[in-house]
C-alpha positions in Angstrom: 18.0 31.9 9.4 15.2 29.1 9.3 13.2 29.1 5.8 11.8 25.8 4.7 10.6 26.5 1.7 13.7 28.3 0.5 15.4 25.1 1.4 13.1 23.1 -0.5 13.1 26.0 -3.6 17.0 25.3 -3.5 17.2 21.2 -3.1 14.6 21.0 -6.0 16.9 23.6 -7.8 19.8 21.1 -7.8 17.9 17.8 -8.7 16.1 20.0 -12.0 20.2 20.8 -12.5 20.8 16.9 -12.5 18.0 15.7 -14.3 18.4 18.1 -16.8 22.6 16.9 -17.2 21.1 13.2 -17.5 17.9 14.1 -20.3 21.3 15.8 -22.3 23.6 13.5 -21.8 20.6 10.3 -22.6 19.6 12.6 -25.2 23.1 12.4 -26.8 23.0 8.8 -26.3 20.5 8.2 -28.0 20.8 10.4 -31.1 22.7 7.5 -33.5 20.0 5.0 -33.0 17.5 7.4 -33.9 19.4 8.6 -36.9 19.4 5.2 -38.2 15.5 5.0 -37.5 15.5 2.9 -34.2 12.0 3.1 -32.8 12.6 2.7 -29.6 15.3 5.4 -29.6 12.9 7.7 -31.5 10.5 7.1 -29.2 12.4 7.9 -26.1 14.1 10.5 -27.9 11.0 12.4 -28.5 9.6 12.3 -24.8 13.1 13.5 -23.4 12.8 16.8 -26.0 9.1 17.2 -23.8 11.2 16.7 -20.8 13.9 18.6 -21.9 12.7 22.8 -21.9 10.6 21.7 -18.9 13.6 21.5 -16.9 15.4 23.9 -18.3 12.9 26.3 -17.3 13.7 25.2 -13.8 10.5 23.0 -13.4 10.3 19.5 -12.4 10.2 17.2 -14.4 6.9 15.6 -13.4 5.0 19.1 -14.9 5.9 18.1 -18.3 2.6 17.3 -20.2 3.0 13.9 -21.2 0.4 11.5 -22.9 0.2 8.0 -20.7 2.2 6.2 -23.3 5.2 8.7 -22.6 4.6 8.8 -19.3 5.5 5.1 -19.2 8.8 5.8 -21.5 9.3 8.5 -19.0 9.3 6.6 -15.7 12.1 4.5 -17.5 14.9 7.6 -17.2 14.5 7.6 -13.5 14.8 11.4 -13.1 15.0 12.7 -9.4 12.1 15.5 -10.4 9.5 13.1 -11.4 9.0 11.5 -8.0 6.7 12.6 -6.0 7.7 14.3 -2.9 7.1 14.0 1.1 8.4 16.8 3.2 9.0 15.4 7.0 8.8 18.7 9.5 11.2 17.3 12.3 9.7 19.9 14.9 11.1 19.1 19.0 9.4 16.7 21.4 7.3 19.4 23.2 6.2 20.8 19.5 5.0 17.4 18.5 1.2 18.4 19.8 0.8 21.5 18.7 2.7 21.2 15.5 -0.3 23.1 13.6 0.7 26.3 15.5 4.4 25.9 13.9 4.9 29.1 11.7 7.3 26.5 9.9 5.2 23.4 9.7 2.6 25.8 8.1 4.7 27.4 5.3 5.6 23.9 4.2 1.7 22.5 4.3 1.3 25.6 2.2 4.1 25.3 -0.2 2.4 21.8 -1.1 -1.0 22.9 -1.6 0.4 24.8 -4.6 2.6 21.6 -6.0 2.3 19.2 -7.6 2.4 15.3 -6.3 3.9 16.8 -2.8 3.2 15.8 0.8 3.8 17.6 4.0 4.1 15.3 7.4 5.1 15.9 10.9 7.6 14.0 13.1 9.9 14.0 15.8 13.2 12.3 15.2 13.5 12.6 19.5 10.6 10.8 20.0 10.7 8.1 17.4 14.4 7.5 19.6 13.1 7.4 22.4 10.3 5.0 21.1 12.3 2.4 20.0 13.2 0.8 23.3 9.5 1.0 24.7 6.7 -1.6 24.7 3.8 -1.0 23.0 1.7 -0.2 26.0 5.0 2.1 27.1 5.1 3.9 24.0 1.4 4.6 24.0 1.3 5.3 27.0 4.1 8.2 26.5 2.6 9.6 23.9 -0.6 9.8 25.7 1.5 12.2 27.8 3.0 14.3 25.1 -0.5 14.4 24.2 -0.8 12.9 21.0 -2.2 10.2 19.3 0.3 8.1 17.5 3.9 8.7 16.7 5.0 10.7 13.2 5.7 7.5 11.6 2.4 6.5 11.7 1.0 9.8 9.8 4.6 9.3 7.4 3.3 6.4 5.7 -0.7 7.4 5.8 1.1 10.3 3.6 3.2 7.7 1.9 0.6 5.5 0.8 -1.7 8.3 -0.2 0.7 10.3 -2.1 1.7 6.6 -4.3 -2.0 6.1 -4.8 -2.4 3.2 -2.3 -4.8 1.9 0.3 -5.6 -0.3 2.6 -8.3 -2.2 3.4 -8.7 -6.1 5.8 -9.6 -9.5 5.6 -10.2 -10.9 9.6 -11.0 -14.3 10.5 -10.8 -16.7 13.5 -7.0 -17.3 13.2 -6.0 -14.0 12.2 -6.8 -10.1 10.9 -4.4 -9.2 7.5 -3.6 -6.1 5.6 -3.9 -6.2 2.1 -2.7 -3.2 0.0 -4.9 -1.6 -2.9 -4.6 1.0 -5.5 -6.9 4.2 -4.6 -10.0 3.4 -7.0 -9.9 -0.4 -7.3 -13.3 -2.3 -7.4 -13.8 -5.0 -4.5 -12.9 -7.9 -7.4 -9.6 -6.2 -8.0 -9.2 -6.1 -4.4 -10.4 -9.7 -3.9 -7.6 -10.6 -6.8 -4.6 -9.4 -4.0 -5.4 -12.3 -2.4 -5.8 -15.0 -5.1 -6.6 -14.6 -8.7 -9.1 -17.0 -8.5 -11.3 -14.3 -5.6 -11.2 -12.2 -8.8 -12.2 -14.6 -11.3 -15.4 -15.8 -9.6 -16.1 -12.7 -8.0 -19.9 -12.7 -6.7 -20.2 -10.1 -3.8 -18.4 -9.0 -1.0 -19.6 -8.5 2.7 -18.5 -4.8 4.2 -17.9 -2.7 7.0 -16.0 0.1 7.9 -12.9 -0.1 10.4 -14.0 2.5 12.0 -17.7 1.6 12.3 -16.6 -2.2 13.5 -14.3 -1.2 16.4 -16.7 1.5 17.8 -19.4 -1.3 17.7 -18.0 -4.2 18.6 -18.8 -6.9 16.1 -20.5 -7.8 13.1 -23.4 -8.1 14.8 -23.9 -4.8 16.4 -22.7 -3.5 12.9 -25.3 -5.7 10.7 -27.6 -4.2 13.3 -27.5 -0.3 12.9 -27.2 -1.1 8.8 -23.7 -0.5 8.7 -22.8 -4.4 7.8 -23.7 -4.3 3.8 -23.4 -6.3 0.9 -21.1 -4.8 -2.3 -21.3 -5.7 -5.6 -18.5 -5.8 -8.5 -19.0 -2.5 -9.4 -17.6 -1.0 -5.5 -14.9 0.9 -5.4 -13.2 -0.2 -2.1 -12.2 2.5 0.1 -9.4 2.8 2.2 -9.7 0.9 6.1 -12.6 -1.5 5.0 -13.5 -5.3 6.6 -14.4 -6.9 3.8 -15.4 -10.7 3.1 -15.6 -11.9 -0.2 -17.9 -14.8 -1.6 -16.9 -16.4 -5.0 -17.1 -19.1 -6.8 -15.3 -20.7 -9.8 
């Protein structure tokens, strides 16, 4: 029988399983250096006996309460459970459009509404095949008839990128438009320091417009026209697609 979640219930049963073997057995490890008053071995010590009943009450690891110091010691034991998650509903090539009328697709966007650090996408492993050998203007053109907008690769890595904490915003010019990846919050002189320290350094402003606002306008122009064009200060928190410009000096 079909049940996605109590396939999900039972793969996350087996990695708690293994990560609770490897906390033990680091555990174990570990326990002569910290007799003999190692500090780093006392200190990793102590956040694997946080990690330890967490998982051994069949909970990921990644639900342990953890200050951000052991959270850092943490990250170091590379445990299966305290990654976060993206689920990828491989529905048929007819079911691609109306995916959000899947009975299945739905139990799994609901299962990660109630868990943590979990994303739920949609793709078609047909028609990412039958992608591959198409142009650009082919493949749009053949989703356009399946009747959606993009491919499921495109929506996997929007989910990948916000479930890490990342955006995205651009830098365009005469000779070429770049990509430049951010962390969800960063200010525009953290995001000017992607590109060169120094954009950080002598941060003064930084000119602004939304993706979305540019290409239904036009250009700069049109958008500096209806108000949309704006100057940001060091104290803007970039957010995810904008056109930015940066003046600095140093």
């Amino acid at each position: 029988s079909v049940d996605p979640v109590r396939d999900i219930e039972i793969i996350n049963t087996e990695l708690v399983i293994a990560d609770l073997e490897s906390v033990k057995k680091k555990r174990a490890g570990l326990a002569k250096d910290a007799k003999r008053g190692d500090k780093d071995a006392i200190a990793q010590d102590a956040v694997l006996a946080k990690l330890e009943p967490v998982l051994d009450a069949g909970k990921p690891a990644l639900t342990a309460e953890l200050t951000p110091e052991e959270k850092v010691v943490s990250k170091g034991f590379c445990l299966l459970t305290d990654k976060p998650t993206i689920f990828a509903c491989n529905v048929k090539e007819g079911d691609l459009a109306t995916a959000d009328q899947n009975p299945y697709v739905k139990q799994v966007r609901d299962y990660v509404k109630t868990h943590l650090a979990c994303e739920a996408t949609v793709i078609s492993a047909q028609i990412e095949s039958d992608l591959i050998d198409l142009s650009d203007e082919e493949a749009k053109d053949f989703l356009k008839e399946l009747g959606v907008a993009e491919s499921g690769v495109g929506g996997l890595i929007r989910a990948t990128y916000h479930l890490l904490g990342l955006r995205t915003y651009f830098t365009a010019g005469e000779k070429e438009v770049r990509a430049w990846t951010i962390h969800a919050g960063d200010t525009a002189p953290q995001a000017a320091g992607v590109i060169h320290s120094d954009f950080e350094r002598g941060f003064i402003k930084a000119e602004t417009v939304a993706y979305d606002d540019l290409t239904k306008l036009g250009s700069v122009a049109a958008a500096r026209d209806k108000g949309l064009y704006r100057m940001e200060g060091k104290e803007y928190v970039v957010k995810d697609g904008d056109v930015m410009l940066f003046k600095f000096n140093v």
